[in-house]
C-alpha positions as CSV (number, residue, x, y, z in Angstrom):
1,X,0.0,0.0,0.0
2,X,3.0,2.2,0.8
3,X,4.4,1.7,-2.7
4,X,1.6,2.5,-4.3
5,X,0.9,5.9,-2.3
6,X,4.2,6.7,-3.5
7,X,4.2,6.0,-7.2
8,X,0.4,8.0,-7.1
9,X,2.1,10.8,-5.3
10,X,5.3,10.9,-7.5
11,X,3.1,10.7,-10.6
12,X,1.5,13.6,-9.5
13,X,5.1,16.0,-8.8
14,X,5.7,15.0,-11.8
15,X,2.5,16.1,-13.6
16,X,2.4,19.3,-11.8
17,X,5.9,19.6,-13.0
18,X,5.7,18.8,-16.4
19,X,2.9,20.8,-17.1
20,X,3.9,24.3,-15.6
21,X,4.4,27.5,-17.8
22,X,6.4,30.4,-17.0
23,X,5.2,33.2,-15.0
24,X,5.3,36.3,-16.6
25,X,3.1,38.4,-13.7
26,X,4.1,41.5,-14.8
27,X,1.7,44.1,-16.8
28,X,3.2,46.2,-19.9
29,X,3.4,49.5,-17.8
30,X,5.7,47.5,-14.8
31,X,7.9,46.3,-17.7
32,X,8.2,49.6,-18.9
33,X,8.8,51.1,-15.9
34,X,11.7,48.4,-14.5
35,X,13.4,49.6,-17.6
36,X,14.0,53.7,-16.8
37,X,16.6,54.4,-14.6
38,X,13.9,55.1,-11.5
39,X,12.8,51.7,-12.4
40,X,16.0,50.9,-12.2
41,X,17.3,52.0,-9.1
42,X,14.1,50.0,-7.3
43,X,15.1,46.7,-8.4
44,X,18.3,47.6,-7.2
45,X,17.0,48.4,-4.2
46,X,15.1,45.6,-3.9
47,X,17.4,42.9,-4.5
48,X,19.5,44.9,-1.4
49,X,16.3,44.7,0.7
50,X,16.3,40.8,0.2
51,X,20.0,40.8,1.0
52,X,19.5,42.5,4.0
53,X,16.6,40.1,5.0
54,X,18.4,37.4,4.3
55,X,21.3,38.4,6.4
56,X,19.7,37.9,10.1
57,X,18.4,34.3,9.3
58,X,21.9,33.4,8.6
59,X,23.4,35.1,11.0
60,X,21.5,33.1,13.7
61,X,22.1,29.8,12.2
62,X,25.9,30.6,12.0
63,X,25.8,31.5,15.5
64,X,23.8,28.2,16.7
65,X,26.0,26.2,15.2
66,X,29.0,27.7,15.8
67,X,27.5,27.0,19.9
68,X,26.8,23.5,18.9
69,X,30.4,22.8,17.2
70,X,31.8,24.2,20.5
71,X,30.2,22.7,23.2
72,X,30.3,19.4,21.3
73,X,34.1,19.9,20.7
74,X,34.1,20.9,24.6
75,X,32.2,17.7,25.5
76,X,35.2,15.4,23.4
77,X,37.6,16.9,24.8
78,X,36.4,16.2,28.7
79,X,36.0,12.5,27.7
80,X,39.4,12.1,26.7
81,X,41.0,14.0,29.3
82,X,42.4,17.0,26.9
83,X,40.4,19.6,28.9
84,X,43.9,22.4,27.9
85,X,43.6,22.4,24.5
């Protein structure tokens, strides 16, 4: 039963998949405005805002892990007696 859950829902990635088209969401006037130099300067601006957004989520991870990599490196080192280094 398991198999055949998976091959129904695999058939359907795969026709969902398969049959997508592109997304072109944008009107005529956007287009013509993302091509002045105002227009322009807002993508710019928003690629930077998703770059700062993007930053914080990172940052946390990095930060968690770098905890993590530590205390388990901490943890080694007390079981094998090489609390100095």
């Amino acid at each position: 039963m398991k198999i055949r859950r998976m091959v129904v829902v695999l058939l359907a990635l795969s026709a969902v998949l398969v049959t997508t088209t592109s997304a072109s969401a944008q009107c005529a006037m956007c287009r013509s405005l993302l091509k002045t130099p105002e227009g322009q300067q807002m993508v710019a601006a928003f690629r930077s805002g998703i770059l700062l957004l993007l930053a914080a989520p990172f940052s946390v991870f990095g930060v968690i892990a770098a905890l993590a990599v530590r205390a388990q490196r901490r943890r080694d080192a007390t079981l094998t007696g090489k609390e100095g280094q």
